[in-house]
C-alpha positions in Angstrom: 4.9 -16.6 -9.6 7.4 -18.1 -11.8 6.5 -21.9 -12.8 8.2 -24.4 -11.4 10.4 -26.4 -13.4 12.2 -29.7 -13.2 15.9 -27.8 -14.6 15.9 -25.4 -11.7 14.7 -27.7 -8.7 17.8 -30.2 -10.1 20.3 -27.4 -10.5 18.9 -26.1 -6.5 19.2 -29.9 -5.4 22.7 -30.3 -6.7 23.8 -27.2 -5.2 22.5 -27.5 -2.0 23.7 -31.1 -1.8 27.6 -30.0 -3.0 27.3 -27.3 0.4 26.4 -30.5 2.4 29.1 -32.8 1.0 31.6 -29.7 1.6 31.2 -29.4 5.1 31.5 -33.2 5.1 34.7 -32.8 3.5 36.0 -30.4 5.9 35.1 -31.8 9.0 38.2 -33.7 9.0 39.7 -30.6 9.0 38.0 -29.0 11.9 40.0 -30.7 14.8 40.2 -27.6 17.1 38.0 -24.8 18.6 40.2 -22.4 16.3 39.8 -24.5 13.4 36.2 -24.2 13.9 35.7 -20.6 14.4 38.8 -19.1 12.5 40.2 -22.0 10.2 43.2 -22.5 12.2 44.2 -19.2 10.8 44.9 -21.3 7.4 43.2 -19.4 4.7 45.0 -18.5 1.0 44.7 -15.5 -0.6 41.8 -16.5 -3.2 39.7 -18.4 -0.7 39.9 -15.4 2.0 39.3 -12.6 -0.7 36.4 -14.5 -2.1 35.1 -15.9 1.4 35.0 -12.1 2.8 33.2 -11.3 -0.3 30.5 -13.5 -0.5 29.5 -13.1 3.0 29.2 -9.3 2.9 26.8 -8.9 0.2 24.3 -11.3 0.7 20.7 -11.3 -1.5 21.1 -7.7 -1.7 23.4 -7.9 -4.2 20.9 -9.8 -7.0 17.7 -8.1 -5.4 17.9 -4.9 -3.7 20.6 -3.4 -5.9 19.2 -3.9 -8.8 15.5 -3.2 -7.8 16.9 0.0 -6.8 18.4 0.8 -9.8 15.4 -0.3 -12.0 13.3 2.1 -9.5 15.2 5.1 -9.3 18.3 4.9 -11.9 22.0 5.2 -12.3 22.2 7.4 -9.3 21.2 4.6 -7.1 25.0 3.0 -7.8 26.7 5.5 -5.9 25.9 3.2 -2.8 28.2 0.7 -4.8 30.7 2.8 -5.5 31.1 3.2 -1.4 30.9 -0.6 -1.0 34.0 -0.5 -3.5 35.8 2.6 -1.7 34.9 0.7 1.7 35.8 -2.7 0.3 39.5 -1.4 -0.8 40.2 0.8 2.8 39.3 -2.3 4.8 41.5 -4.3 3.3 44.0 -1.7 3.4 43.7 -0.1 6.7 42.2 -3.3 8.7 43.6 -6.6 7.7 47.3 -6.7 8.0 46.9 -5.7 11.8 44.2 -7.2 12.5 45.4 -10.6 11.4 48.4 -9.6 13.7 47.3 -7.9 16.5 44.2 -10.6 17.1 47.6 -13.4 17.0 49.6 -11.4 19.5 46.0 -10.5 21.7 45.9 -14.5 23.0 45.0 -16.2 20.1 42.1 -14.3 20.1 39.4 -15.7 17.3 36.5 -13.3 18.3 36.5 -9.5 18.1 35.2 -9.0 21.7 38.5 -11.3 23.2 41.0 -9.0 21.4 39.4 -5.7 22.3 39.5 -7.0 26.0 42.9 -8.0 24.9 44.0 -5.1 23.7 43.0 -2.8 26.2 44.3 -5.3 29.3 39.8 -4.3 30.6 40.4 -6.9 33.6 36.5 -5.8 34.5 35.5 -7.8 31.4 32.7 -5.2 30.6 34.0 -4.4 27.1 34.0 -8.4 25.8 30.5 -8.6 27.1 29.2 -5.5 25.9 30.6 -6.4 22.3 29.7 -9.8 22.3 26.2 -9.2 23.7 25.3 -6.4 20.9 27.4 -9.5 18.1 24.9 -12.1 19.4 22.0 -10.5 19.3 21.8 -8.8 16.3 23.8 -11.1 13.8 20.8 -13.6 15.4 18.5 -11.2 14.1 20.4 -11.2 10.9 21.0 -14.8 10.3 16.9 -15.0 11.0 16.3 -12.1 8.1 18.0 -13.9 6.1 16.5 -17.4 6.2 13.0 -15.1 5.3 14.8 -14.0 2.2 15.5 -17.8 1.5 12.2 -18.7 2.0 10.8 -16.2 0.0 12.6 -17.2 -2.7 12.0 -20.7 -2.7 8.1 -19.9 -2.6 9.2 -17.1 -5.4 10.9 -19.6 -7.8 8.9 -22.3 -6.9 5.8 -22.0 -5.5 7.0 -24.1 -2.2 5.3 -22.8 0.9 7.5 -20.1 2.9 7.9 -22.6 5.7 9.3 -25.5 3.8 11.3 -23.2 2.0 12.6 -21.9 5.0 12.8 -24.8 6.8 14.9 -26.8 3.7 17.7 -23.6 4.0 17.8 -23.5 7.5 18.5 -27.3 7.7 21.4 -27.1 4.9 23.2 -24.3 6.4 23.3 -25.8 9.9 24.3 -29.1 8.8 27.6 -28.0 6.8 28.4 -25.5 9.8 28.2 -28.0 12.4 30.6 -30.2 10.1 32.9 -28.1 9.1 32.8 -25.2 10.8 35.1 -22.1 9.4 36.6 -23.8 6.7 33.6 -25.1 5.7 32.6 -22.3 5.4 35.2 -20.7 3.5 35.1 -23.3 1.0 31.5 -23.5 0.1 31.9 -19.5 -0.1 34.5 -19.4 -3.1 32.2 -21.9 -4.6 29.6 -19.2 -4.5 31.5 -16.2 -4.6 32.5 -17.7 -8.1 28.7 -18.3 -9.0 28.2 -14.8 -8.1 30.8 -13.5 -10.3 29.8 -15.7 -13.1 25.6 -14.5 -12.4 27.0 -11.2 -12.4 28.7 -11.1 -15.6 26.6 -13.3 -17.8 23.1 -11.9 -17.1 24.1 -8.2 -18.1 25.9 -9.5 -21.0 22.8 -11.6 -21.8 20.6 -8.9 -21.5 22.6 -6.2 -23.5 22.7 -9.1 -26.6 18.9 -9.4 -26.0 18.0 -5.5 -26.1 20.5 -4.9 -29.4 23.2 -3.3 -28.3 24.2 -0.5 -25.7 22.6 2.0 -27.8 19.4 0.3 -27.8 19.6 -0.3 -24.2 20.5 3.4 -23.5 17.6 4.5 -25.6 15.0 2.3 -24.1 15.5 3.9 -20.6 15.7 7.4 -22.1 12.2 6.6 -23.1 11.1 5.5 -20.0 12.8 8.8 -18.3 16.0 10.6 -18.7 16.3 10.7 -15.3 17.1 7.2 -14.9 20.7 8.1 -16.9 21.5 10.8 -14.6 23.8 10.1 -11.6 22.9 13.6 -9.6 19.5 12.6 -10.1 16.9 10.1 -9.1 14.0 8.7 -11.1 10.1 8.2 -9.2 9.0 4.8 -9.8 4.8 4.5 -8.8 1.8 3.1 -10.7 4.4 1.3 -12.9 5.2 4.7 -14.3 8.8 6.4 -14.4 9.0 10.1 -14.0 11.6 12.8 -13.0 12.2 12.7 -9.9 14.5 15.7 -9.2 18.3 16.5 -8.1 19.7 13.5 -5.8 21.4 16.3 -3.5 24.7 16.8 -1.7 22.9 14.8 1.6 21.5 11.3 -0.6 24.8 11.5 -2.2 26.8 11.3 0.9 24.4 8.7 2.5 24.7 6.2 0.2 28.8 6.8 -0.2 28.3 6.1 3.9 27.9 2.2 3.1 31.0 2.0 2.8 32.1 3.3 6.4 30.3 0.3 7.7 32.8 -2.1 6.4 35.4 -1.5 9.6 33.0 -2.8 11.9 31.4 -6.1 11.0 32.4 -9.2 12.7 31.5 -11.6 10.0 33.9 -9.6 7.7 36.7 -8.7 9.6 37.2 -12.5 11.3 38.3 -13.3 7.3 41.2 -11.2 7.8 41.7 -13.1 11.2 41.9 -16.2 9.5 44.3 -15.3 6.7 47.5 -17.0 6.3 50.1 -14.3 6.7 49.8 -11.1 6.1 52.1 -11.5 2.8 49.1 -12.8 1.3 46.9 -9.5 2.2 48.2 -7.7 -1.0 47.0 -10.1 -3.7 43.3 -11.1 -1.3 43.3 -6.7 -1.3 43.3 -6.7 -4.9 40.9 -9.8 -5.9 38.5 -9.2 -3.6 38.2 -5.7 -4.3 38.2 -6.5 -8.0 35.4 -9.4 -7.6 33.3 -6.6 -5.7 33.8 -4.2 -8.7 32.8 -6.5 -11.0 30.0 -7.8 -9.0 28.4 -4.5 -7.7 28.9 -3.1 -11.6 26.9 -6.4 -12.8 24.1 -6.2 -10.4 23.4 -2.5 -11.2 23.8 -2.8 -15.1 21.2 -5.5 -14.1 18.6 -2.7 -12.6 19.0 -0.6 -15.9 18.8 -4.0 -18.5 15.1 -4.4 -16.7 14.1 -1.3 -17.6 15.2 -1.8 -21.3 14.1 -5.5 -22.0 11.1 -6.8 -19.8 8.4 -5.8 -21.6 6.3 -4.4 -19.0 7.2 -2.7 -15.8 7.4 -4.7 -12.6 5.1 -4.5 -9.6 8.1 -5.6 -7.3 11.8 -3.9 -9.3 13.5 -6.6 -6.5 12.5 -9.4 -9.0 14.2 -8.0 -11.9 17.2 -10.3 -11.9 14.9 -13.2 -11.5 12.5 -12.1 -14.6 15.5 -11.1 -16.7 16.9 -15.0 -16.1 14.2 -16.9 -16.5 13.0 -14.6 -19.3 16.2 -14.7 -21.6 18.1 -18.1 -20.9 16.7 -22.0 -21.0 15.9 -23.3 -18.0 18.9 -25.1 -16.9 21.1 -22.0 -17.5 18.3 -20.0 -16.0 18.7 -22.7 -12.8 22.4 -21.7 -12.0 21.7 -17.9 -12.2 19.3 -18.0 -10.1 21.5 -20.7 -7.6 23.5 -17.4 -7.3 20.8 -15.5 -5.8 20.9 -18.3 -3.3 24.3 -18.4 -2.7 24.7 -14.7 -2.5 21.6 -15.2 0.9 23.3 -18.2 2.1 26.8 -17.1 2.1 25.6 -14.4 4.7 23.8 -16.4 6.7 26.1 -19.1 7.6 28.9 -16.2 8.3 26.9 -14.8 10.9 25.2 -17.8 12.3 29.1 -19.2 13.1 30.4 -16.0 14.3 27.3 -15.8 17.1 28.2 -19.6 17.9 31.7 -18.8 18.2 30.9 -15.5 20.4 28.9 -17.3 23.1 32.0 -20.4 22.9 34.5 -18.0 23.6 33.1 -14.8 25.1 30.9 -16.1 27.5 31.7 -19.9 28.0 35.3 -20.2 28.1 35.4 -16.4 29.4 32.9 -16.8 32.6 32.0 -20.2 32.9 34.9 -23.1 31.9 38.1 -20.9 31.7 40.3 -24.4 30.9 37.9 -26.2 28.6 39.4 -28.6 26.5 38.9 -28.1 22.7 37.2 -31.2 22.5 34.7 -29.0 25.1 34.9 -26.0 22.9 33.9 -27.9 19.6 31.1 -29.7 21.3 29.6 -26.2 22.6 30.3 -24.1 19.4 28.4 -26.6 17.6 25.6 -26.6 20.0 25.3 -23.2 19.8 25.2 -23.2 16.1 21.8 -24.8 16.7 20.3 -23.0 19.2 21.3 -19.8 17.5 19.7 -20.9 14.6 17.1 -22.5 16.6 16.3 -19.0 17.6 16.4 -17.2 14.5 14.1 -19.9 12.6 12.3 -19.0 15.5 12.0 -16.0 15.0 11.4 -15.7 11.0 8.5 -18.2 11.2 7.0 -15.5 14.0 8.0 -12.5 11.7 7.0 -9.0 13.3 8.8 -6.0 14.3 11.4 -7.8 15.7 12.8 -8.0 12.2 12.5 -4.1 11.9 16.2 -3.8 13.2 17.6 -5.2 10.8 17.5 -2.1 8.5 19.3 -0.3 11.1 22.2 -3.4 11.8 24.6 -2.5 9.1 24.9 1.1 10.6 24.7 0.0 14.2 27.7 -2.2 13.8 29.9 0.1 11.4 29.4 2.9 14.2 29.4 0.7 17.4 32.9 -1.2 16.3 34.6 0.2 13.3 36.0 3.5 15.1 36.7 1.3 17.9 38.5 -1.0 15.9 40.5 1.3 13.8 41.9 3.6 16.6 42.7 0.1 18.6 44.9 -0.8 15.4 46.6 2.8 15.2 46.8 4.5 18.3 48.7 3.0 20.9 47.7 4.6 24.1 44.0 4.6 23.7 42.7 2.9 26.8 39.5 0.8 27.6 37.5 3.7 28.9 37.4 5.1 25.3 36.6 1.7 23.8 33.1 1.5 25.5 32.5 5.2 25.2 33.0 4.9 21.4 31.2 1.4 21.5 28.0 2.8 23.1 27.8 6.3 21.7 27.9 4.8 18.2 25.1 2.5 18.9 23.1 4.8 20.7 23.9 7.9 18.0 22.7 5.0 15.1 19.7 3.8 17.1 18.5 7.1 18.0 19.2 9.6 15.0 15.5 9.3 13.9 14.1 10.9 17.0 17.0 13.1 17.1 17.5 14.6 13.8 13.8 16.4 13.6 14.7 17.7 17.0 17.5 20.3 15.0 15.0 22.0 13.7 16.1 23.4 10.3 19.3 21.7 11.1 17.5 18.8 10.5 19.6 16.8 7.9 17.7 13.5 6.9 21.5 11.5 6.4 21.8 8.2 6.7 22.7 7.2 10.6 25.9 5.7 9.7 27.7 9.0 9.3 27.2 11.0 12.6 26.6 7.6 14.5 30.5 7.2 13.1 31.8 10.6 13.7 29.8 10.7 17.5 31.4 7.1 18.1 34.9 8.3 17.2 34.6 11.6 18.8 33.8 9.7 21.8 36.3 7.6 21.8 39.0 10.2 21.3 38.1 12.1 24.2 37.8 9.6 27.0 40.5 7.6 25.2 42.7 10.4 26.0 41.3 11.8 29.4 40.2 8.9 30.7 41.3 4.8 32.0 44.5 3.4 32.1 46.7 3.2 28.9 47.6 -0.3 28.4 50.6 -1.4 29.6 51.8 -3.3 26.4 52.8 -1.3 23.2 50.9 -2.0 20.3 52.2 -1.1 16.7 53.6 -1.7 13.5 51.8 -3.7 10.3 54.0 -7.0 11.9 54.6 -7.6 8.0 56.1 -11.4 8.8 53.5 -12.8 10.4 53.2 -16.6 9.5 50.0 -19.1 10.1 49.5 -20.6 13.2 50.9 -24.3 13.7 48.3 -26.8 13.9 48.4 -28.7 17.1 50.9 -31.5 17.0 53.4 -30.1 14.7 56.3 -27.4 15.7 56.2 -23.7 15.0 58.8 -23.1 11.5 59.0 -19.7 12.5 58.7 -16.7 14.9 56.2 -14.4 13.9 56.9 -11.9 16.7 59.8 -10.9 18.7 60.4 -7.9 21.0 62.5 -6.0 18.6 59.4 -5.8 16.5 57.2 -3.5 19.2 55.3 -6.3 21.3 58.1 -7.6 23.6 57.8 -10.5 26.0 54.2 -11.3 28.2 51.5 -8.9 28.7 48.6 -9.3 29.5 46.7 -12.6 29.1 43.6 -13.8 28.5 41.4 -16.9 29.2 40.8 -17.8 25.4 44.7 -17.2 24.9 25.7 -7.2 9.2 13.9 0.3 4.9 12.4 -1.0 8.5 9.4 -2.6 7.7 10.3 -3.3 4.0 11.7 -6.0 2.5 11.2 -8.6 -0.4 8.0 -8.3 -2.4 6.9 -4.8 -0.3 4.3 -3.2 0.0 6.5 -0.2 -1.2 6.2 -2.1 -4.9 2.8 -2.8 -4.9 3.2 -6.4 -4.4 0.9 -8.0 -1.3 1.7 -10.9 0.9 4.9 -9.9 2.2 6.4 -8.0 4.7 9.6 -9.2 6.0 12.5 -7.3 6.1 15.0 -7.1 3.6 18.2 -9.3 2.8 20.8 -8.7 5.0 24.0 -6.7 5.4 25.3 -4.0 2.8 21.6 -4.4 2.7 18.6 -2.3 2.2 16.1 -2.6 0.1 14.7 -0.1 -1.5 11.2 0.5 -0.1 10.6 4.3 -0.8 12.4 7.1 -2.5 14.4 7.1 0.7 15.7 3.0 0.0 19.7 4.2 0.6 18.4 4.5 4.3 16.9 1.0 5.1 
């Protein structure tokens, strides 16, 4: 328990006030529905680079990562290095069209409106499917991670769980309600920054502390060589590192598969809904794939300082970054490192908690129940369902139980569930809404189910992380009945739409034509009514530690619980 000090409950107060007074700030702003859920489509470059950032890697970023690291060694990192690889091809393959396609699909501002969009399904069964699998689980999600915030107020502060939880819960909701998406957005480069700055000060820190990269590289020699070899993995038990053996062909490729999982999750890909125009896609591509570099390469040099400085071994390696700051720095620069652990939860939370609210607004109350609500309607109902979602998620996280257990498996279900789905929608023209759901489902089902399936091949039997064949059975479906079965949609879609320009806010004339026929899309089509280890977690059992056992922090987003942690 680290002791609770006056420095960091100031430094934790100021920055949990600034998120408040932000979303006080942008409620002005937040005048329409699309405001609210996509930031009228408004964002710059920076701010859409950083905002997509910070709400992808969540707490796992200062906690997992590095306690795997610590635990096992430098070939723990190549999970990184397919958040980097996945990082760079969504921005690349996903965002110009995206931002485009979602325009030309009605305006959509949810992914389940433009794949109903896109694929003209008049039955509505795809936008409920897809919005019915969002809700749920990113509720799920948003309730993991207020655990992980109350765990870490108790953590840093001794607080009980439930006012910790209950004090993050209560920020996060109030800012969303305010300000909605650009709210959001805002208080996100705010931490993204923090995050970057954590990131690159604490390793830097740490390596002054331990003497030097040659000290630091002899100290976890000593401790096992192991740890320094990236085709192998270190064992970590009874506080003792020893060789572990070969990381193999299989763990390699599972924890490269992260990075598939990027292509499919809502709370990332509505950031490249939002952005301005798709001229500012190139410079967002290369900060926000720099700022993960940077960030990932920080938190696992993190992992390996541990090892090198502390001067004992840790019961729980998920608490290295928070022993390294408050072992090395003063208090008060000790308090904003540690804020970053914070922001790095909180930035995930809020992403998910509005893209549920703005899935039930759109997907099921404007879809089936108000088709001509006013916006003043549609603000007044995304902002109620901000608070029963998180209503239902604090719910939830006070209950704890195996509900939380799916959570581990939410990363993959989404990446396989949506991201073939997505990509094929972006690049092949005549896929048709049959192939949508078969690709949809068969992902889920492949993720969901590969546990119980894999021991059934016998000595086939692979052990690989379910986001690889849940993604190749999900696009292999897809393909087929694409192709052989359903209607192919009337309406050509095609082409990156380079000169796309923001959205006009409501009041003021369009400057420009985005879209004309001579650039694919023509004139009409078809409309529409609205126009991210299972029963691990923080302070496991797995590390020795008792009193916990919620799940783990959130989306890129395991933690690791056995020698097996790339899987949760």
């Amino acid at each position: 328990m680290i002791t609770l000090t006056i420095p960091a409950m100031i430094t934790f107060g100021v920055f949990l006030i600034a998120m408040v007074m932000i979303g006080v700030m942008a409620h002005g702003e937040t005048s329409t529905f699309e405001d609210f859920s996509v930031g009228g489509r408004r964002l710059s470059a920076p701010v859409a680079a950083l905002s997509a950032g910070a709400s992808d890697m969540s707490g796992w970023l200062f906690l997992g990562l590095p306690g795997a690291v610590y635990m096992t060694g430098i070939g723990a990192t190549w999970i990184a290095v397919g958040l980097i690889i996945g990082t760079y091809l969504n921005w690349r393959l996903v965002a110009p069209r995206l931002r485009t396609y979602t325009e030309q699909a009605g305006n959509s501002v949810t992914l389940s409106s433009y794949l109903e969009e896109r694929f003209e399904d008049r039955s509505h069964v795809l936008r409920s499917l897809s919005a019915v699998v969002t809700v749920v689980f990113f509720t799920v999600y948003v309730a993991s991670g207020l655990v992980a915030g109350g765990l870490l107020f108790n953590e840093i502060f001794g607080a009980d769980f439930e006012t910790g939880l209950t004090i993050f819960a209560v920020v996060i909701v109030v800012y969303t309600i305010l300000g909605g998406f650009t709210a959001l957005s805002i208080t996100h480069s705010v931490q993204g920054a923090l995050m970057f700055l954590a990131a690159v000060a604490l390793p830097l820190i740490a390596l002054w502390k331990a003497g030097g990269p040659g000290a630091v590289n002899d100290a976890i020699r000593d401790a096992s060589p192991a740890l320094l070899d990236p085709a192998a993995e270190a064992s970590f038990a009874d506080n003792v590192w020893t060789t572990g053996g070969p990381l193999g062909t299989i763990a390699m490729i599972s924890l490269l598969a992260w990075g598939l999982g990027y292509f499919g999750q809502p709370h990332i890909l509505s950031r490249f809904m939002s952005i301005r125009g798709t001229a500012d896609i190139p410079r967002a591509r290369r900060l926000g794939v720099g700022w993960a570099a940077v960030v990932l390469a920080g938190a696992s040099f993190i992992g390996l300082a541990g090892i090198a400085v502390l001067p004992d071994p840790l019961d729980n390696p998920e608490t290295v970054f928070i022993e390294l700051a408050t072992r090395l720095v003063n208090p008060w620069i000790a308090g904003i490192l540690l804020v970053a652990v914070l922001a790095a939860i909180k930035s995930t939370v809020d992403s998910q908690l509005l893209v549920s609210a703005t899935s039930l607004t759109e997907d099921f109350y404007r879809a089936f129940i108000n088709r001509r609500a006013s916006d003043t309607s549609l603000l007044l109902v995304a902002r109620l369902s901000v608070v029963a979602v998180a209503v239902v998620a604090y719910v939830i996280a006070l209950s704890g139980g195996a509900v939380l257990d799916i959570v581990a498996y939410a990363w993959a279900g989404f990446g396989a569930a949506f991201g073939p789905v997505v990509l094929l929608s972006l690049y092949w023209p005549g896929m048709t809404a049959a192939g949508a759901k078969a690709g949809m489902v068969t992902g889920a089902l492949t993720v969901f189910l590969w546990d119980d399936i894999d021991p059934l091949l016998g000595p086939l039997e692979t052990g690989i992380y379910e986001m690889v064949p849940g993604v190749l059975a999900a696009t292999a479906a897809a393909v087929i009945f694409g192709r052989y079965a359903g209607r192919t949609p009337a309406r050509t879609w095609k082409g990156t739409m380079e000169h796309a320009t923001p959205m006009p806010r409501v009041g003021q004339p369009e400057t420009a034509t985005a879209y004309d026929a001579a650039q694919g899309y023509g004139a009409g089509g078809y409309g529409s009514a609205g126009g991210y280890g299972p029963a691990g977690g923080y302070g496991t059992g797995a590390y020795g530690t008792p009193g916990y056992d919620a799940p783990d922090y959130g989306p890129s987003q395991g933690a690791p619980q056995s020698q097996d942690w790339w899987r949760s």
